[in-house]
Structure formats: C-alpha cells, structure tokens
C-alpha positions in Angstrom: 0.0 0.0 0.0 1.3 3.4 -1.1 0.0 6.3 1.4 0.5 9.9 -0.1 -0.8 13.3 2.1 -1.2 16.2 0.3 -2.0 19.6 1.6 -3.6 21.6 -0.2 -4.1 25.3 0.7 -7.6 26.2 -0.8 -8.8 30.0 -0.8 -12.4 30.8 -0.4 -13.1 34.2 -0.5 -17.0 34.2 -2.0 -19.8 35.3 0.7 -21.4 32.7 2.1 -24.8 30.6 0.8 -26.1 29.1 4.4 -29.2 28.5 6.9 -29.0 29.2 10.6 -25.9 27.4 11.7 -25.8 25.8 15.1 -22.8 27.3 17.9 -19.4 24.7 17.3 -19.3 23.4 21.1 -15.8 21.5 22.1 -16.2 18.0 22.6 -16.0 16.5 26.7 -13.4 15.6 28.7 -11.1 12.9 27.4 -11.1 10.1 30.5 -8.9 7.9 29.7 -6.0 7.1 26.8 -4.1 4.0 25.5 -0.2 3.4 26.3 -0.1 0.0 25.0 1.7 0.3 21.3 -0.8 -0.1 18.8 -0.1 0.2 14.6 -2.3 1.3 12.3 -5.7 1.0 13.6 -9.1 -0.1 11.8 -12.5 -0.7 13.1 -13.7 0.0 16.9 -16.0 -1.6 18.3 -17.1 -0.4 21.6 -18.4 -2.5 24.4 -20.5 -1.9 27.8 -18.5 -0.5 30.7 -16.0 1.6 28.5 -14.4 -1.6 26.9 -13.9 -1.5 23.2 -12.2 -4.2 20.5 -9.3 -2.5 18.7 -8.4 -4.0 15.3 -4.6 -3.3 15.1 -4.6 -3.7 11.1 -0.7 -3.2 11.2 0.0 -5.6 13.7 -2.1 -8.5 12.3 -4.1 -9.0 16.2 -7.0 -7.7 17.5 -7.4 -6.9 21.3 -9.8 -5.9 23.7 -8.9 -3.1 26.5 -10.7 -2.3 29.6 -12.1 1.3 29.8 -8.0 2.8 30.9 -7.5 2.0 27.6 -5.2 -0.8 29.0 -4.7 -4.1 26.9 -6.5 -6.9 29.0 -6.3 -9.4 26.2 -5.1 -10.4 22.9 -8.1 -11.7 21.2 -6.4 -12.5 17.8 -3.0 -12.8 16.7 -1.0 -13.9 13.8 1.5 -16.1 15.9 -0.8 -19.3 17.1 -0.6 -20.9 13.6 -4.8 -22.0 14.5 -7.6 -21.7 12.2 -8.9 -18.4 14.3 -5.4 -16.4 13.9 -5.5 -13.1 12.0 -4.6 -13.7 8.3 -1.8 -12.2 5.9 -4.9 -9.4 4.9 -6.2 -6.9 7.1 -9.5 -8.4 8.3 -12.5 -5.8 10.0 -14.7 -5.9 13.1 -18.7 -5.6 13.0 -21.0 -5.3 16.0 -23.0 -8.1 16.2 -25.9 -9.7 17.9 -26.1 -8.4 21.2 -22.9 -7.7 22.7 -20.6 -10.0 20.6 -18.8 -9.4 17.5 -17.9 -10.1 14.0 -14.0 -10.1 12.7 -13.8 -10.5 9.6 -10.9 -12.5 7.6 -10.8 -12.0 3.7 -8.4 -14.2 3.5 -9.4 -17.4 4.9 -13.1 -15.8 3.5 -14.2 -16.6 7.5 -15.9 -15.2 10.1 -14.9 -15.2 14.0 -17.9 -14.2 16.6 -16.2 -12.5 19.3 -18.1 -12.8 22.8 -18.5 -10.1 25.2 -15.7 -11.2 27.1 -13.5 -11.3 24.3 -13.4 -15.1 23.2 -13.6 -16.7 20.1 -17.4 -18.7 20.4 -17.6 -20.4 16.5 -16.0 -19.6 12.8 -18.7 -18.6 10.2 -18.0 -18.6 6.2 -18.6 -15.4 4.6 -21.4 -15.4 2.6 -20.3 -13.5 0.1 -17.0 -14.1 -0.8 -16.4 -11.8 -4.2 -17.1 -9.2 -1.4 -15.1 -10.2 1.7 -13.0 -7.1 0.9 -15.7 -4.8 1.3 -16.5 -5.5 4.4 -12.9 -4.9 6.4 -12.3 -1.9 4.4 -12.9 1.3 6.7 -13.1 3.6 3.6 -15.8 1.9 2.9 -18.2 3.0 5.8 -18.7 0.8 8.9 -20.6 -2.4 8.4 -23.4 -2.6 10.5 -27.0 -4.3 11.1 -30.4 -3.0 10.3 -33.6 -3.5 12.2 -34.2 -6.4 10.5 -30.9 -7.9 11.5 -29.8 -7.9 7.9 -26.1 -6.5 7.6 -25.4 -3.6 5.4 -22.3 -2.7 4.1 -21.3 -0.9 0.6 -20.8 -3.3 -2.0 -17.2 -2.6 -4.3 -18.6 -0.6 -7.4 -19.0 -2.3 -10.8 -15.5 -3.6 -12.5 -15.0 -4.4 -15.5 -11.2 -5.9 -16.6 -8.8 -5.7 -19.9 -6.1 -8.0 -20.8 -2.7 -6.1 -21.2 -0.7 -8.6 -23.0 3.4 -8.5 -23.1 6.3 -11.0 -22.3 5.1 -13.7 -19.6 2.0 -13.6 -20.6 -1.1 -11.0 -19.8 -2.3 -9.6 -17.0 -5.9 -8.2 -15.8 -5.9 -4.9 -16.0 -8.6 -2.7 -14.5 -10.6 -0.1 -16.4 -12.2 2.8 -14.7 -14.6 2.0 -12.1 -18.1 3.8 -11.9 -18.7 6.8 -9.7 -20.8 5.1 -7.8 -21.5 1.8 -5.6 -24.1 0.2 -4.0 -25.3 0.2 -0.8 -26.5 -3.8 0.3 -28.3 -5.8 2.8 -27.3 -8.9 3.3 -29.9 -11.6 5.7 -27.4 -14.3 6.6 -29.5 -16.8 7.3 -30.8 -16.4 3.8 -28.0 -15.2 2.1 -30.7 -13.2 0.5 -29.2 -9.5 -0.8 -31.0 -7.1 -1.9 -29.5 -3.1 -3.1 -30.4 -0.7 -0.5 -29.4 2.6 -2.0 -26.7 3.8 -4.6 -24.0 6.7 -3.3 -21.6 9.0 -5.5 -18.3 8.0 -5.3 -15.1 9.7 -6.2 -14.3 8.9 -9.6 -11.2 7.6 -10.5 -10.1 7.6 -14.3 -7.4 4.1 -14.7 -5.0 3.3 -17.2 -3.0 0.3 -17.5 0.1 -0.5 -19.9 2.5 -3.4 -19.7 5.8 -2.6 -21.6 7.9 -5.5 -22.9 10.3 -5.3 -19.9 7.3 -6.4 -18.3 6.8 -3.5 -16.5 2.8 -2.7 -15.1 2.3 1.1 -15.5 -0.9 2.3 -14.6 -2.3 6.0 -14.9 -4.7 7.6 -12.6 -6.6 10.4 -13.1 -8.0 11.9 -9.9 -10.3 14.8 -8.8 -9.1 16.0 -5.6 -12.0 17.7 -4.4 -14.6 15.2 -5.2 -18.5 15.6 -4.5 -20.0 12.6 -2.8 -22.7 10.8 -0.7 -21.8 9.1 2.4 -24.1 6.4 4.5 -23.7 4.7 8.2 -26.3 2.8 9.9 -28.5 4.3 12.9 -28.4 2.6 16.6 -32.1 2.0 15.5 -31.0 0.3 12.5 -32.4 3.2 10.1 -30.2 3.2 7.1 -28.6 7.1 6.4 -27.3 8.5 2.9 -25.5 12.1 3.5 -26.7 13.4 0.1 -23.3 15.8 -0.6 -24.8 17.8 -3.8 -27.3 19.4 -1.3 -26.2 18.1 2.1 -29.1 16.8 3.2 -30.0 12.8 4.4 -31.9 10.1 2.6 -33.2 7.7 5.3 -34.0 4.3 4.3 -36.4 2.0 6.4 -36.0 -1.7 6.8 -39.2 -1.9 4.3 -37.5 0.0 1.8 -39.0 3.0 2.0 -37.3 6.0 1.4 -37.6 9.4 3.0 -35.7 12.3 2.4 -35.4 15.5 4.9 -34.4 19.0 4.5 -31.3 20.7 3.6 -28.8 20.9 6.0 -27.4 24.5 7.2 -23.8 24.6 5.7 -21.5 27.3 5.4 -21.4 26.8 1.3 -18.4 28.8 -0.2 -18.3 29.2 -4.3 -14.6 27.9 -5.9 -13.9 30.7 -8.3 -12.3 29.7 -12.0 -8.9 31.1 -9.9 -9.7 29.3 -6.6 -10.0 26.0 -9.2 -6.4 26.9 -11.0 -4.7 27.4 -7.4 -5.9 24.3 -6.2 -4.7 21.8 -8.8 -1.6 23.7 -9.0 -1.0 23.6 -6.1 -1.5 19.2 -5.2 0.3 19.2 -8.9 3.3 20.9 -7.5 3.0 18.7 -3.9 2.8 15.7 -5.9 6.1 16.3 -7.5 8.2 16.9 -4.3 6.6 14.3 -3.1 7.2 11.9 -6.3 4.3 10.3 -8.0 4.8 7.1 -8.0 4.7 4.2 -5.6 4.4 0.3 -5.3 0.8 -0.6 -5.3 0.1 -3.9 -3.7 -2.6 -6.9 -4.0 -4.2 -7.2 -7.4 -7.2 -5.5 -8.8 -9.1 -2.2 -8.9 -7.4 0.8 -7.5 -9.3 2.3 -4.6 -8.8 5.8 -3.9 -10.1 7.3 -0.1 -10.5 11.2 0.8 -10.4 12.4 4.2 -10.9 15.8 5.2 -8.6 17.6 7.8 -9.8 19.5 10.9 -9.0 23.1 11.9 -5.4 25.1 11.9 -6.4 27.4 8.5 -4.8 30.7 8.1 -7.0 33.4 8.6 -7.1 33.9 4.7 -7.6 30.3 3.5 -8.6 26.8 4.8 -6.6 23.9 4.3 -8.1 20.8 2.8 -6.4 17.6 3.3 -6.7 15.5 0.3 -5.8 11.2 1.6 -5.2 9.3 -1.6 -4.7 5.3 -0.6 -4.3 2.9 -3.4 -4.6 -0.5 -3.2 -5.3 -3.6 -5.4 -7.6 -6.5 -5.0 -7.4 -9.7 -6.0 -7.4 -13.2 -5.3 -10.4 -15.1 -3.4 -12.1 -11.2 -3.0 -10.9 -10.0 -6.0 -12.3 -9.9 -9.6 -13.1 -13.4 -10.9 -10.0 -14.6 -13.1 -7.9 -11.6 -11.9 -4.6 -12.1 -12.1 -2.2 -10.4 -10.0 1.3 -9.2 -10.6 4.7 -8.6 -8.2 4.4 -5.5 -6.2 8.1 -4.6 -7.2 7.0 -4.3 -10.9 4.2 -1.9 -10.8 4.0 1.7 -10.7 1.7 3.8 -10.4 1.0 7.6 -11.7 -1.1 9.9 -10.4 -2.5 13.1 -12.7 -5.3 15.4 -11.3 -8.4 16.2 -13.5 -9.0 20.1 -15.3 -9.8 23.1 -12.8 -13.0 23.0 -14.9 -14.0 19.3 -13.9 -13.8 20.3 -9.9 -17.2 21.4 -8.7 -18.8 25.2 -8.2 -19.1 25.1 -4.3 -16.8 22.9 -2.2 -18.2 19.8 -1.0 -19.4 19.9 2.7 -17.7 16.7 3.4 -15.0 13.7 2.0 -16.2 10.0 1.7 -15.8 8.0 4.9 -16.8 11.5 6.3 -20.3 9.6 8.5 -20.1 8.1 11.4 -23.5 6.8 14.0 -23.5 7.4 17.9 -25.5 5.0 20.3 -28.1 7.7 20.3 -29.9 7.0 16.7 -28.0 10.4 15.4 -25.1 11.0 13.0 -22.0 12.5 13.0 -20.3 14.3 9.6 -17.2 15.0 9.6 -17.0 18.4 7.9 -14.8 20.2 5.5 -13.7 23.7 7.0 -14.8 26.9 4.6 -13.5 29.1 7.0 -10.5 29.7 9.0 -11.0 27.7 12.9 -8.1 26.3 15.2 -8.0 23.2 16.7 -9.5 19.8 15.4 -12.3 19.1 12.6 -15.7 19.5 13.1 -18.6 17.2 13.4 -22.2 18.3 12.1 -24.3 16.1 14.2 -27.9 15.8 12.6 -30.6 13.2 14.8 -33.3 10.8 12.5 -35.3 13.8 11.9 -32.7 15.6 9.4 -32.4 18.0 11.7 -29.0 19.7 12.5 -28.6 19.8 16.6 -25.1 20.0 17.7 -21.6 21.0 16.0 -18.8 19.2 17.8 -14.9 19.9 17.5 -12.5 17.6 18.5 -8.9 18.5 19.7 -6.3 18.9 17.1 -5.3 15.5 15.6 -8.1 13.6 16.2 -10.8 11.6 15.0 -14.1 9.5 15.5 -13.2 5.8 15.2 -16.6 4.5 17.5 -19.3 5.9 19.6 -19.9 3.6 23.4 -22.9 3.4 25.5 -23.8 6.1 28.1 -22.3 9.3 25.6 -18.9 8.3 25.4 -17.2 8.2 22.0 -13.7 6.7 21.0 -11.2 8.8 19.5 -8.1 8.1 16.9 -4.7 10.1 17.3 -1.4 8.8 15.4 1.6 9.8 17.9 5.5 9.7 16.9 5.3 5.9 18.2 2.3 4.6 16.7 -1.8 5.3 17.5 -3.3 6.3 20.7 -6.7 5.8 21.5 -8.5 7.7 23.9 -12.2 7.3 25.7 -13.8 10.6 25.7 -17.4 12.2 27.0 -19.8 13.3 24.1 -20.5 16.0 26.5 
C-alpha cells in the first residue's frame, strides 16, 4: 500500500450561501487514553463498561482493552498458527448480535464471533465471498446491522477488466470504475441481498500499460475535491445516505421506503475559476516533491479514499487535506480470473483532472466522512470553509434531518466508535504509533 498526504491550501473568498448554523461546542473531557503500542488502527467496536475491540490492522491482532485503555487481552493474533489467527490481509470488526462481535478474515473468507468477554465462540464462512474485501475496508463506511438484523455494508462498485498482453503472458488490468456503488443488505441466514441505495463515489479515471520489460504502469486520473454521498447505519438500525450535492439525508427503512429530509445549514463557499487553478496547482506541485509514484500492492481495482482535515487554517484560507490510498484487490475477493502481478513491478501515476472538472461550491464533506452514535443520530465530519483552530468539526444531525449540535475535537483527532452512556472513541497517530483515547460526548 502506497499512502500519499497532500495539503492543499484552498482560498475561499466568495460570501457565504447558508441556513441558521448551530454554535461549534468543544467535545468533553477525554477520560482515559491508550499506552499500549498499537499500529495502524481499523475498526472499533465499543463495548458496555467503556471496553472497546481494537483491530490493530498493522500488527495483524486484535485486542480488547478495559475502559483505561489498558490491553486486557489479545483476542487474535498472527502467531498461534490456529484456524482463528488473524490472516496475511487486514481483516475488520462488526458489531453483532447483542454484545458480541464479527471479525472479519478476507483471506481465509471466515468469520470469527467474538463474545462479550473477548473469546472466540464459533468460525462462520462469509457469505459472500467476491465481497469479503468490502467488508474490512474502513473507507468503505462501517458495516453494520439494520432492524431487520440484515447487515449492510457498501458493496465494491461495478468492475470491468482488460487484458494487457506483453512478455510472460497477460495480465488483468482494471478499467475505470463507476462513480458510484451500491449500498446492500445482506440476511445471513438467507443469504438473501438485496440493493439498499446507490452513493456517488469519487471517480477515479485508470490506465494500465505493460511494456515488454514487463513493467505494469498504470495511470490515474484523480479529482481532488470530489462531490459525494456518504451512508452509516443508525443505533435503531435506520439506514442514512449524506446526500453531498445538497447536504441533506436520505433515510432508508428496513421496508424500503425511502424518506428524504431537508437541507442541512452549511456554510457553502463558491470555488472561483482562480480558486480551481490554485488548487490543482498547487497538489500538482506537492505531488512532484513528493514523487508520484509508488508500489501498489494486491491485485485488482485501484481504490482511492479522501479524508478531510480539521481546523489550523490561516486566517485567509482553509486547508483541505486531500488522503489518496491505493490498493489492489485480487485473489479469493478479488475480480473473478484476476490475475495479480509482483508488487516490485508496478508503478503507479497519479495526474489530477481540469480546474474545470472540480465542482462550483466545495463539497461539505469527503467519503468516509459519517459516522452513527449509540443515540440514533449521525455525526459528519465536515470540511472547513472558514478559518477555525484546533480539530475538525462534526455536524451532528438526529433521525429527523435535523441539524442539533456541531462538535470539534482537539487537534489531531478523529471519531473511530461511539460507546454506551455518551462516550465516544477517538483516533490520534503519535511519533510511536496510535493512541486511542475514551472521551465524554459531552
């Protein structure tokens, strides 16, 4: 996996466009905070009395700490050599029935239910196994179940594959995904799926050349300011799309039914033709003392994940953090027939699309952006249009649409998983690794 940052300073200097905005409150006390080294973290998943299942992604182990944020037990590792130990992919975590848990292994395309207590009860299959990937990815939302008990997750979007011939033979090479994907619901007991909802994506424009060397180049084109829709599930099991053309929610019942709810207030700023220019100059000229190429690992579609930073602007511009990730899939998850190629002999390029392609009016928020308390509301991670200090702020909007609370987190930070009794679980990545820390909501 190759992991770029680029910074982009983007000035917004129209009036601007909004509703009655609600007062940016700080976020409560932080209570307690990890010590125990930890890698690169995925999925939470918080249990009752402040304990919470922390999928170290990097370290190939999950483990359960008590509510100091101290390790009391390594619930999966790679060393035991057993059928439950993590695998050579990073696997996810889902809340489950009741209090226990679902990790996820692409690899071995099985599922571990995690008791309350943090031990391993019984090994599932995955049901769907073309889609194993989709659910351990966290730019892909957090998995989670409906009211119906159905899981919901968002399904990889639509690929399609070329052959790129050369020496040795050809290879699968992918063409440009959709700029969208689906949003499914999966009964497990049925293994009955059904499409909940469709979300905007960003679009990624791919590439792919094999030269006689037998070197794999592949191009991609990227928007770095992309507008998109967003989804997580409610604690009541209602099924949220963050609509990001108009900022406003979708809600989707367990019947189906759709309802839609009015337009969030949002400080909209309009991107200038110059504002546009300045931007992709500017992540053109980070990307080349950077260097724009990198191994990409795996085999299959590129996936490309935005995040948005928090506060720290200048007083005449806010600074957008654009996250591009790119990874392949393959194998038992991947593409049917894909085949993949050596790491070492793949490179990748990365171009930016026309000033004209980026949109009128910054987005409101990146994908991966939504993120459901234990209170049936959601939390969106917003992108600043303003100068602020400190961390990013959360728009938090309950299951009526309505906007009721804007929450900034301290510098650094962000919301991995919400816990029981208003406490939510915060991400930090310190000189030594992650650090997780147990806050109040209030």
């Amino acid at each position: 996996m190759k992991l770029a940052l680029l910074y982009i300073p983007l000035a917004l200097v129209v009036p601007a466009v909004a509703g009655a905005q609600v007062p940016v409150r700080p976020l409560g006390a932080v209570v307690s905070t990890s010590t125990d080294s930890l890698g690169i973290v995925g999925h939470l998943r918080a249990l009752p009395g402040g304990r919470v299942l922390v999928n170290d992604v990097q370290r190939r182990r999950v483990v359960l700490m008590d509510s100091t944020m101290k390790v009391m037990r390594v619930v999966i590792d790679s060393t035991t050599g057993s059928a439950d130990a993590y695998g050579p992919r990073p696997g996810g975590l889902i809340a489950w029935k009741g209090d226990s848990t679902l990790f996820v292994d692409p690899a071995s395309l099985s599922m571990l239910v995690i008791d309350a207590e943090g031990r391993i009860a019984r090994v599932m299959s995955v049901p769907r196994t073309q889609e194993a990937g989709a659910l351990t990815s966290i730019s892909f939302g957090t998995p989670a179940l409906d009211a119906e008990g159905r899981l919901v997750y968002r399904a990889f979007p639509g690929q399609q594959f070329r052959a790129v011939g050369g020496p040795g033979g050809a290879v699968a090479a992918p063409q440009s995904p959709p700029d969208s994907a689906a949003i499914i619901r999966l009964d497990l007991a049925t293994r009955k799926v059904d499409t909940a909802a469709f979300i905007r994506i960003p679009k990624v424009s791919i590439n792919m050349n094999r030269s006689e060397d037998g070197q794999v180049s592949i191009s991609q084109t990227i928007n770095p300011l992309p507008m998109v829709d967003d989804w997580a599930v409610t604690s009541t099991g209602r099924l949220a799309i963050v609509r990001g053309r108009d900022y406003r929610v979708d809600w989707v019942g367990a019947n189906g039914a759709v309802a839609s709810t009015g337009k969030i207030p949002f400080d909209w700023r309009r991107l200038t033709d110059d504002d546009k220019v300045a931007l992709i100059d500017s992540v053109k000229a980070q990307r080349e003392r950077m260097g724009t190429q990198g191994a990409v690992a795996g085999g299959g579609a590129p996936i490309m994940a935005f995040g948005g930073a928090g506060g720290g602007a200048t007083a005449a511009a806010a600074e957008t953090r654009v996250q591009m990730t790119t990874t392949i899939r393959g194998g038992a998850s991947g593409a049917p027939g894909a085949t993949t190629t050596s790491s070492s002999n793949v490179r990748a390029n990365i171009d930016f699309v026309s000033p004209s392609e980026l949109p009128d009016y910054q987005p409101p928020f990146f994908a991966g952006a939504v993120r459901a308390d234990a209170d049936g509301n959601i939390w969106i991670r917003t992108i600043p249009t303003r100068a602020i200090g400190g961390g990013p702020v959360y728009d938090v909007v309950d299951e009526k649409g309505e906007l009721v609370d804007r929450v900034q987190l301290p510098e650094g930070r962000e919301i991995r998983a919400f816990g029981p009794d208003g406490t939510v679980f915060l991400m930090s990545r310190g000189p030594v690794g992650t650090v997780i820390e147990r806050a109040r909501v209030r």
